[in-house]
Each structure stands twice: as structure tokens, then as C-alpha cells.
C-alpha positions in Angstrom: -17.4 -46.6 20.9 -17.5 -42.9 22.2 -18.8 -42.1 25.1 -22.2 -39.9 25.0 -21.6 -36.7 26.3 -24.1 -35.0 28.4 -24.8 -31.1 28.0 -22.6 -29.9 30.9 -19.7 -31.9 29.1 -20.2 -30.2 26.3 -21.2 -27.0 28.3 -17.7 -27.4 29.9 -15.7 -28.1 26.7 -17.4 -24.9 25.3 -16.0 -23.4 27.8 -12.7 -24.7 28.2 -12.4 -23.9 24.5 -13.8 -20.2 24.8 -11.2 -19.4 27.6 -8.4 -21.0 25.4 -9.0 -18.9 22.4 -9.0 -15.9 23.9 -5.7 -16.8 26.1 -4.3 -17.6 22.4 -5.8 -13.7 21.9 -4.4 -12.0 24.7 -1.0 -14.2 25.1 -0.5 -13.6 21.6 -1.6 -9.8 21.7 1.1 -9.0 24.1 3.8 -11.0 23.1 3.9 -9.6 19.4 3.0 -5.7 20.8 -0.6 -5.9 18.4 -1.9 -2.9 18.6 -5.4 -2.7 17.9 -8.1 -0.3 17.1 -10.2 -0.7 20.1 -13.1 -1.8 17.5 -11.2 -4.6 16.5 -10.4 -5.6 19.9 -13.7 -5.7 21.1 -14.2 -7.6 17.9 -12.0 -10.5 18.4 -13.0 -11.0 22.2 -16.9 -11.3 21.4 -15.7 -13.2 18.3 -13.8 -15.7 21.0 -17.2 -15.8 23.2 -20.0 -16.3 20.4 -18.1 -18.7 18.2 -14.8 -19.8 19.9 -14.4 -22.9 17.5 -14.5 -20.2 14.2 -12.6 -17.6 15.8 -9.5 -19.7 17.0 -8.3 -20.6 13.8 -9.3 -17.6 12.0 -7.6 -15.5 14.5 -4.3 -18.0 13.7 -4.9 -17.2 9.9 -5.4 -13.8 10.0 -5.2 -12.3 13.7 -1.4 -10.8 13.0 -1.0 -7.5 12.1 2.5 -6.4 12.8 5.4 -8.9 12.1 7.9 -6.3 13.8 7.5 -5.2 17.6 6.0 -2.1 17.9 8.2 -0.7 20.5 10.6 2.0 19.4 12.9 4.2 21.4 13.7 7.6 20.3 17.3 6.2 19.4 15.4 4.2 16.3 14.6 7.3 15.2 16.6 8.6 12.2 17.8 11.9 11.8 17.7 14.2 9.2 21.4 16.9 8.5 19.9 19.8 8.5 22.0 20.5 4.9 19.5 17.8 3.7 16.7 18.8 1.2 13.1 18.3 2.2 13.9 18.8 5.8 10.2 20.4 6.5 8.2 18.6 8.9 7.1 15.5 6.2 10.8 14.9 5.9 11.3 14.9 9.8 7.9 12.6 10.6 9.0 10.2 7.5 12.6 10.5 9.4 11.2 9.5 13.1 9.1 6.8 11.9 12.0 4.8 10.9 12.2 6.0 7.1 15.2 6.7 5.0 16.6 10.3 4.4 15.3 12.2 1.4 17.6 11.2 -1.9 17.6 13.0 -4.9 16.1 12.0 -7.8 16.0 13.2 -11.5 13.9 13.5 -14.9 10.3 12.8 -12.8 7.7 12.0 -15.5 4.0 12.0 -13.9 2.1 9.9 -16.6 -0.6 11.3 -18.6 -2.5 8.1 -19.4 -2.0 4.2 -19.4 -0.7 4.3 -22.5 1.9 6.5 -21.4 2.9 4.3 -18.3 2.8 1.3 -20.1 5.6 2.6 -22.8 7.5 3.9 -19.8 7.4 0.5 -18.0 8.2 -1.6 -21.1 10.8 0.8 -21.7 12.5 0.5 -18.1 12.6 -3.1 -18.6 14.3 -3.0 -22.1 16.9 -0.5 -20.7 18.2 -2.8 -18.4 21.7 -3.3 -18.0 22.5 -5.3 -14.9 20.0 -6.0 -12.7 16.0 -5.6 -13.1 13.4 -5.9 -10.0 9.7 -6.1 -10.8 6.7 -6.0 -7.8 3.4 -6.4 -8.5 -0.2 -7.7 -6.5 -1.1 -8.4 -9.6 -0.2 -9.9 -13.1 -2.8 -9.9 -15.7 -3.3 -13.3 -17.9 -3.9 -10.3 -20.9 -2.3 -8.7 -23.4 -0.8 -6.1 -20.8 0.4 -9.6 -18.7 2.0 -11.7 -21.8 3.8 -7.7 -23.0 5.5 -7.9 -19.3 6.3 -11.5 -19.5 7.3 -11.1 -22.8 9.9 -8.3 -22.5 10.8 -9.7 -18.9 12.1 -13.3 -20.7 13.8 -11.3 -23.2 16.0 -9.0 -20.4 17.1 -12.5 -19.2 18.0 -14.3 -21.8 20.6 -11.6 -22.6 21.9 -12.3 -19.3 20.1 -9.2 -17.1 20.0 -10.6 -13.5 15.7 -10.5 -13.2 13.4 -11.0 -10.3 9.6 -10.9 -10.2 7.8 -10.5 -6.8 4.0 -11.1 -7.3 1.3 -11.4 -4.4 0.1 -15.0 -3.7 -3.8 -14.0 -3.9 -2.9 -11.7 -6.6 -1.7 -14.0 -8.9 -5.0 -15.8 -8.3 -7.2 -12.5 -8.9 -4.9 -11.9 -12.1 -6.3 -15.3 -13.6 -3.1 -17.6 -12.8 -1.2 -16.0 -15.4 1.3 -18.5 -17.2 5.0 -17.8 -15.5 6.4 -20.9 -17.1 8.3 -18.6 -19.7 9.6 -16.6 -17.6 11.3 -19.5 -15.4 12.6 -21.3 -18.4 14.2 -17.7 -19.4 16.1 -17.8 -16.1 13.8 -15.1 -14.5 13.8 -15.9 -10.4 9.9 -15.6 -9.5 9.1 -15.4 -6.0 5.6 -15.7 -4.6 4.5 -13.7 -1.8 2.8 -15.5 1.1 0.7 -18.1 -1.5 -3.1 -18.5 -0.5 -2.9 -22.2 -0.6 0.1 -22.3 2.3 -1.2 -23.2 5.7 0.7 -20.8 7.4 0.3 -20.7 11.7 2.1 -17.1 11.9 -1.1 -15.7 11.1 0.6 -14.3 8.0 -2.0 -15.8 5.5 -4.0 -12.3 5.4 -0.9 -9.9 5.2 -1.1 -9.1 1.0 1.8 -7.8 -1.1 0.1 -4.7 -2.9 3.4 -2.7 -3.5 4.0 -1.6 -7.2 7.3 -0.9 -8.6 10.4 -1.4 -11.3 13.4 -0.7 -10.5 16.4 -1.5 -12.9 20.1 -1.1 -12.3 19.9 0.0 -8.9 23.5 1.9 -7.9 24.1 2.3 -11.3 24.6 5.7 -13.3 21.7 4.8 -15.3 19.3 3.7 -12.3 15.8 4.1 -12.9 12.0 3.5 -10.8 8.6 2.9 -12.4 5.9 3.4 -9.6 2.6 4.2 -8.5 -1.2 2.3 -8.1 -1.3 0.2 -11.5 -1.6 -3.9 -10.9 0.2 -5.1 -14.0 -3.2 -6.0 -15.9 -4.9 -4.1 -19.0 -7.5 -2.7 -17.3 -4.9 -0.4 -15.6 -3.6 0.5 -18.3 -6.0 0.4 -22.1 -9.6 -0.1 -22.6 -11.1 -3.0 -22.8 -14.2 -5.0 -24.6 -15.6 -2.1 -24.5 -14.8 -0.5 -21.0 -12.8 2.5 -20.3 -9.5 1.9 -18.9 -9.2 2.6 -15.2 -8.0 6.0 -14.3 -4.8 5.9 -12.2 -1.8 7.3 -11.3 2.4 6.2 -12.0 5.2 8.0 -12.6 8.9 7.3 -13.5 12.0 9.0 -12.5 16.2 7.9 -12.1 18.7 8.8 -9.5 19.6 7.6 -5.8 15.6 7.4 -5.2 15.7 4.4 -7.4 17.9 2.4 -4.6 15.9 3.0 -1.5 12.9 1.4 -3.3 15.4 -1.2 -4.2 16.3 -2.2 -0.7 12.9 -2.4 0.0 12.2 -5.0 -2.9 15.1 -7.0 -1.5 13.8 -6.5 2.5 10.2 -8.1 0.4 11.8 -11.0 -1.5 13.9 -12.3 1.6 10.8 -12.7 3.2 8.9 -14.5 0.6 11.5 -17.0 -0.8 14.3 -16.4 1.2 18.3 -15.4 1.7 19.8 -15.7 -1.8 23.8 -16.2 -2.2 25.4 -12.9 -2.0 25.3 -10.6 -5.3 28.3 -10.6 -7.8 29.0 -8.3 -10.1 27.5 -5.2 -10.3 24.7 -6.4 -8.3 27.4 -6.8 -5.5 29.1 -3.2 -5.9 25.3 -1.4 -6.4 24.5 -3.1 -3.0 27.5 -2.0 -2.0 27.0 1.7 -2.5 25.6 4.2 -0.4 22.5 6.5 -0.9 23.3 9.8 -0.9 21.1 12.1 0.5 19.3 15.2 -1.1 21.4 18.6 -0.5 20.1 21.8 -0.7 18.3 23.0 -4.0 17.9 19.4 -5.0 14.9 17.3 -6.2 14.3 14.9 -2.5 12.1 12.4 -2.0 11.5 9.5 0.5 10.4 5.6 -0.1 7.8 5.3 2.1 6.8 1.8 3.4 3.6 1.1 5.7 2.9 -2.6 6.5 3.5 -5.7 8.9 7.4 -5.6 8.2 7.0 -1.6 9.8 6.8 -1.1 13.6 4.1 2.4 12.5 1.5 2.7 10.8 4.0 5.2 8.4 1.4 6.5 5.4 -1.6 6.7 8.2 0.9 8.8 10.7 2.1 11.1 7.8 -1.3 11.6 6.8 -2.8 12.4 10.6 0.4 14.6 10.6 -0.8 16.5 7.7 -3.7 17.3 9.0 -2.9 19.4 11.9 0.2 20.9 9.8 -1.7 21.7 6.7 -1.9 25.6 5.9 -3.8 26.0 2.9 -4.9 23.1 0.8 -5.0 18.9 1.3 -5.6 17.1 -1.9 -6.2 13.3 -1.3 -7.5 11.0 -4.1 -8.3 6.8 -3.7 -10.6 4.3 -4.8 -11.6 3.3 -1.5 -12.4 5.6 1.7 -12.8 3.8 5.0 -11.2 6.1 7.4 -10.6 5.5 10.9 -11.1 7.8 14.0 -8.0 9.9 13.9 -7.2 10.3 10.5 -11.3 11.2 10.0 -10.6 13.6 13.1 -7.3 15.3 11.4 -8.9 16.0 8.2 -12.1 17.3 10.1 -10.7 19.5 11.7 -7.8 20.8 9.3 -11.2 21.5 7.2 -13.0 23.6 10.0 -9.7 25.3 10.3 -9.9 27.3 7.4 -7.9 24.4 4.9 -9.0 23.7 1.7 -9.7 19.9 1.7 -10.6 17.8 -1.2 -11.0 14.4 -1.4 -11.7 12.9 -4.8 -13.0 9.0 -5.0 -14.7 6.8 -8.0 -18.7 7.4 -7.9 -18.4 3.7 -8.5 -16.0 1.6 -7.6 -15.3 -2.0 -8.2 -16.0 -3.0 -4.7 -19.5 -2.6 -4.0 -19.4 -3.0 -0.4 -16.4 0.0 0.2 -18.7 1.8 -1.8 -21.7 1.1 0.8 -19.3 1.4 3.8 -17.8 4.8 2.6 -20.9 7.1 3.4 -19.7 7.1 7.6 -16.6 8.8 6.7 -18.0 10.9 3.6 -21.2 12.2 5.6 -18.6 13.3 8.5 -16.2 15.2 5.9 -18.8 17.1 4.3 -20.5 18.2 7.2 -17.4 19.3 8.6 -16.4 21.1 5.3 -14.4 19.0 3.3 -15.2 18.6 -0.4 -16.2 15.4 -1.7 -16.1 15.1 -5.4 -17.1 11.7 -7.1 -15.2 10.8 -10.7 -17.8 9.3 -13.3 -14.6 7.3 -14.2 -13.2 4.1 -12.1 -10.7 5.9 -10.7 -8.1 3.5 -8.7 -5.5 6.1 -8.3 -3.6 6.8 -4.4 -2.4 9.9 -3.8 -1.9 12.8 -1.5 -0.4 16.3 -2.0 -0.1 19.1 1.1 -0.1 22.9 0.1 3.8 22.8 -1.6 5.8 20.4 0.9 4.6 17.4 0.4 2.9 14.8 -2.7 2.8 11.5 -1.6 1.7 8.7 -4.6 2.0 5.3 -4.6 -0.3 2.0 -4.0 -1.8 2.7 -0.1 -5.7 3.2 -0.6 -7.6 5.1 2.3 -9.0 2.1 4.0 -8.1 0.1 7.0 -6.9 -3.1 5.4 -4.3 -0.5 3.3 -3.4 1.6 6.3 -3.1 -0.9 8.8 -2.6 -4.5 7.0 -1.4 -4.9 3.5 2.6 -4.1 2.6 2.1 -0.6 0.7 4.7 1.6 -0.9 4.1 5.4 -1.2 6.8 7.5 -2.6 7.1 11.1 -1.1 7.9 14.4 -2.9 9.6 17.5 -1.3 10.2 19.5 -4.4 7.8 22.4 -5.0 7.7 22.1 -8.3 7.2 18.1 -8.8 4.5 18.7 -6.2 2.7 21.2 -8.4 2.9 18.7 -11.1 0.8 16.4 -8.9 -1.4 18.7 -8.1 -2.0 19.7 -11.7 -3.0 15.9 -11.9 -5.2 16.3 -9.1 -6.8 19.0 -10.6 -7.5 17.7 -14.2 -8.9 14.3 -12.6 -11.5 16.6 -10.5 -12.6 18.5 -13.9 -15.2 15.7 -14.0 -16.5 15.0 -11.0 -19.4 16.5 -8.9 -19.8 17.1 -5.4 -21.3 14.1 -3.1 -24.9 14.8 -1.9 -24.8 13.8 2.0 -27.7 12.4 2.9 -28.7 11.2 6.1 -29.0 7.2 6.6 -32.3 5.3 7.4 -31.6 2.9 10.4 -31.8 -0.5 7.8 -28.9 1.2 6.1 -27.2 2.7 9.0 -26.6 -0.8 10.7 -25.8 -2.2 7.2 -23.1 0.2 6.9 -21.8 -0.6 10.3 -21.7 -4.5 10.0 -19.4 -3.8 6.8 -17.1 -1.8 8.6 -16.6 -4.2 11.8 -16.1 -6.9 9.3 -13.8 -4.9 7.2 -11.7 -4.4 9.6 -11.4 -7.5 10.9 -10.2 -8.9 7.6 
């Protein structure tokens, strides 16, 4: 039989157990270089004081944010030849905060619809030659899902080296889509951090929601798909009914191609592992350096925020383009949860005589970013920034800075986008493949009106709050 325990046992075992947790916290803190908004901070300790026996293991689960020490010297800092193209300041921040050098790129197509992007994806797949490397949060148990598995099978049966790289939760959310065919077709599937792995690193809520295709990388003929589309149907066709999502993709070939590449092999080491070394031409693409961009050439950048990052890279270019911004800041995402500097930076690049819009679903399909959002979209419009709501669900991600910079890809404009998931933008130093962004930008806003700010009653003012300490949390 146990012994009974009297209150100041169990007064003492609370306690021994609060002041363990949070020297797990701090030890753990300092060790791996977490840095923290001080919110979150403050967060986890009262976490560790209220509910110690909760907040140990969650903090285990989900307390890690970066994965690479956040320390860098200025020798980790790249550096951009002056010759190269794109050598304006998003070049030079990219540059510093560990990015590759702008490479050139060709034949950028900016897709008008999901239709479009859907008969450029399936087409990228079917031109593959060599090699063929697909990343996704999400694969659709759909029509759009079975098309991809489809034409994926049928690149390796006729002996194209294939690789898919879909999120653990996001095959989940995608409806446990069938990958049997895929693996009897000799396609190597890897799954990114699976929800039902106990994992003690605290990896377990780091999510996978980079988007690309990229075949024959190092090859003549090498090609990217990319942007914010999940591989389901509702990114890409109507359904039962519904309106297909709004969003935005593009595709485009040349040397760009290979630095998003890399960073699908840099991904799939870390899910399933070292592979035996490439043969082939897999071997002599690997083998092959990038080139960068010279002068008068299309340049652009792969852009990678996440854990496996030691910056915050999409949520520093963006602050950055804030205070350099001369003229006009066009940002669109589904979701607007902005933190204290990057709510600053567009603030003030607004009461500075910039043209800022910001352009965000009415209605989203997450109700509580839509009730969280009205902080940050109060403070814009009051400082000058125009909010314009779409009528449409609109899950595009982009951002494009007067004519230096477009940046579009999969990072929303949250805190669990900016600071936790593994996102991809690509960057765009090319006037004229910025304008065609912009033109996007444009022809999405047509239909949206302006966001009423009105000022919260105090029910929904600590409402909003509570949502947005738990959100970043998680």
C-alpha cells in the first residue's frame, strides 16, 4: 500500500515539480539560443507556475523553436559580387541572413487561375527526365490528389528518380490520402515529422508548409513550380458548389530551379534521412554549381524561414522593407497576426508618406485568425495603411516593394508562419517580373473593400487577447 500523503507533501512535490519545469525552461532556453518574443516568455514561465504538470511535457512537445543556434558572426554572412544582379538592399539583407546569391532564372509564368497552375504542375511532372522532387503540407484524398499520384507513379515507372515530401499533420488534414500506388511505383515518400511520433526534441509542433516541384535540377531543362497551393482541389477548381480558393503560384526554369532543390534535399535528410550518394545525373546535377545572376539578368533568391534557419529570414526581409520602402508596399495573406516590429515597420513606412496595402480574405477558413486579426488591422488603419478585405477565400502569400523586390511563396503573416513552421518564399529582383506581381496584386484588390476599424468592447478586447497569447504559444 501507498503511503497517504499529507498536503505539505503534496505542497512540496508541487513545488519541486514547478521548479523543475522551469529549470527544463531556462536550461533548455539557453542551451539551444531560443529566442523568444517576450510574450511568449512570460507565457511559458506562468505556464510552469499555474500548471507545472501540463506545461512540462507540452513545453517538450512543442517548446522548440529553432533547431539551429542562433548565433552568427558576421563571417556567416554571405556576400554578394557586386557584378551580381539584384544587388539592392533585398539582395544584400537575403545575402547576410545566410541566403544564397541571386541566380537567374527564365520563362516566369505567374498563373492566372487554378486551372492554370494545375496544367503547369501536371505538366512539370510529365516533363521529367531525370530526377523529380515534389513538397507539399498537404495532399488531397480528391480528384486534384489521385491527378498528382497518378502522373507521379507514371514518372517512375519509366524510371524518373521521384521523391515526395509531405507534412506529417498534413497528410492527416488532406484525409490520409492513399500513397500505396505511389510506393509500389518505386516513388520514395518521406514523411515530415508524423503527428503520431513521440518525439522528446520538441520537434512535434515544427510543420512542413513549404510548396514546390522541382524536376531535373542541374539539368538544361530544369524547371520550379511554386507558390501557396496545398496539393488539394480546393486550391486549385471549385467544388460541390464552392468557389475555388484564390491563391497565388508561378513556374519558371533556370539555375533558380537548383537552390530550391538543395533546399528539398536539406528537408528530406531531416525527415527520413542520409540516402546513398546520387548516380547518374542526379550525381553530376548535385555536382554542379549555381551560377549567380549577372548584370541585366532575371535574379532571384530561395528564401527559407524556419527551425532549420538561425533568422527569422521572411519576418527580417519584411521589417527591412519597411524602413527602406519609397513608394508603395503591397502585402497579401490569408492570415494577419503581426508581431511588434513588423506591426511597427509597416506603421511607420505608412505615416511616412508610403503607399501600403494589405489585402486579406473578409473570411477566412480559420475563424479564430479572423477574430485575432482586428489588433493588428485596427493599428494599420489608424496609422494609414489600407486594408482591403477579398469577398473570395483568398489563401494567397505574397509581398512586392515599389520595383526591387516581390517576394511569393507559402509564409502567411502570422507568428506560427514567421517564427515556427518551415516556409519557402521565393524573391524577385527583376523590375519587370515584379510588375507582373504587382499586376496580380492589383486585379485581386478589384474586389475588395476597405475594412471598417471599429473600436473593441472589453468582452471582445480580452477575447482577442487570449487568442493571441495562445497563438503564439502553439
Amino acid at each position: 500500500m501507498l503511503p497517504s500523503l499529507t498536503p505539505s507533501h503534496w505542497l512540496s512535490l508541487h513545488g519541486l515539480f514547478t521548479v523543475t519545469g522551469l529549470l527544463v525552461y531556462v536550461v533548455a532556453s539557453h542551451v539551444l539560443q531560443q529566442r523568444r518574443n517576450p510574450s511568449a516568455a512570460i507565457g511559458w514561465v506562468f505556464f510552469m507556475f499555474l500548471l507545472p504538470y501540463a506545461a512540462l511535457p507540452l513545453y517538450l512537445l512543442f517548446g522548440t523553436r529553432k533547431l539551429t543556434r542562433t548565433g552568427r558572426s558576421r563571417a556567416d554572412a554571405r556576400t554578394i559580387p557586386h557584378s551580381a544582379a539584384g544587388s539592392a538592399w533585398p539582395a544584400e539583407v537575403a545575402a547576410a541572413l545566410g541566403q544564397p546569391c541571386p541566380a537567374k532564372y527564365r520563362a516566369l509564368c505567374v498563373h492566372a487561375d487554378g486551372s492554370e497552375s494545375l496544367r503547369a504542375l501536371l505538366e512539370l511532372i510529365d516533363g521529367a527526365r531525370h530526377t523529380l522532387d515534389v513538397c507539399s503540407f498537404m495532399l488531397g484524398r480528391d480528384t486534384v490528389g489521385e491527378a498528382v499520384i497518378s502522373h507521379l507513379a507514371a514518372k517512375a515507372r519509366s524510371g524518373v528518380q521521384v521523391r515526395l515530401l509531405l507534412d506529417g499533420v498534413g497528410r492527416m488534414m488532406g484525409g490520409w490520402p492513399d500513397l500505396s500506388p505511389l510506393v509500389r511505383a518505386g516513388v520514395r515518400v518521406g514523411l515530415f515529422a508524423p503527428l503520431l511520433r513521440f518525439n522528446l526534441h520538441g520537434r512535434t509542433n515544427l510543420r512542413n508548409h513549404r510548396k514546390l516541384a522541382v524536376a531535373d535540377a542541374g539539368c538544361v531543362a530544369e524547371r520550379l513550380w511554386c507558390g501557396g497551393r496545398n496539393l488539394a482541389a480546393e486550391y486549385f477548381e471549385a467544388q460541390s458548389g464552392c468557389a475555388a480558393w484564390r491563391d497565388l503560384s508561378f513556374d519558371l526554369q533556370g539555375p533558380l530551379a537548383r537552390q530550391a532543390a538543395d533546399l528539398f534535399r536539406r528537408d528530406w535528410v531531416f525527415a527520413v534521412g542520409a540516402e546513398p550518394p546520387a548516380t547518374g545525373a542526379a550525381a553530376a546535377a548535385d555536382a554542379k554549381p549555381i551560377p549567380i545572376a549577372a548584370p541585366g539578368e532575371a535574379a532571384g533568391q530561395i528564401i527559407a524561414s524556419g527551425p532549420d534557419q538561425a533568422d527569422d529570414t521572411v519576418h527580417a526581409l519584411l521589417v527591412s522593407a519597411g524602413y527602406h520602402a519609397r513608394t508603395r508596399m503591397a502585402l497579401v495573406s490569408p492570415y494577419v497576426l503581426l508581431d511588434d516590429a513588423l506591426l511597427m515597420a509597416l506603421c511607420l513606412a505608412a505615416r511616412r508618406g508610403v503607399e501600403v496595402d494589405l489585402l486579406l480574405p473578409a473570411r477566412s477558413n480559420h475563424r479564430l485568425a479572423d477574430l485575432a486579426r482586428h489588433r493588428s488591422l485596427r493599428a494599420l488603419a489608424a496609422a494609414g495603411v489600407r486594408v482591403w478585405l477579398s469577398p473570395h477565400m483568398l489563401h494567397a502569400k505574397a509581398a512586392i516593394i515599389d520595383d526591387v523586390l516581390a517576394l511569393a511563396g507559402s509564409t502567411n503573416l502570422d507568428s506560427r508562419s514567421l517564427f515556427l513552421n518551415y516556409e519557402l518564399m521565393a524573391a524577385f529582383h527583376d523590375a519587370s517580373d515584379i510588375a507582373r506581381f504587382s499586376a496580380w496584386f492589383d486585379l485581386e484588390r478589384r474586389a475588395a473593400c476597405l475594412y471598417d476599424a471599429q473600436p473593441p468592447g472589453l468582452w471582445r478586447d480580452f477575447v482577442e487577447g487570449l487568442v493571441l497569447w495562445i497563438g503564439f504559444q502553439l
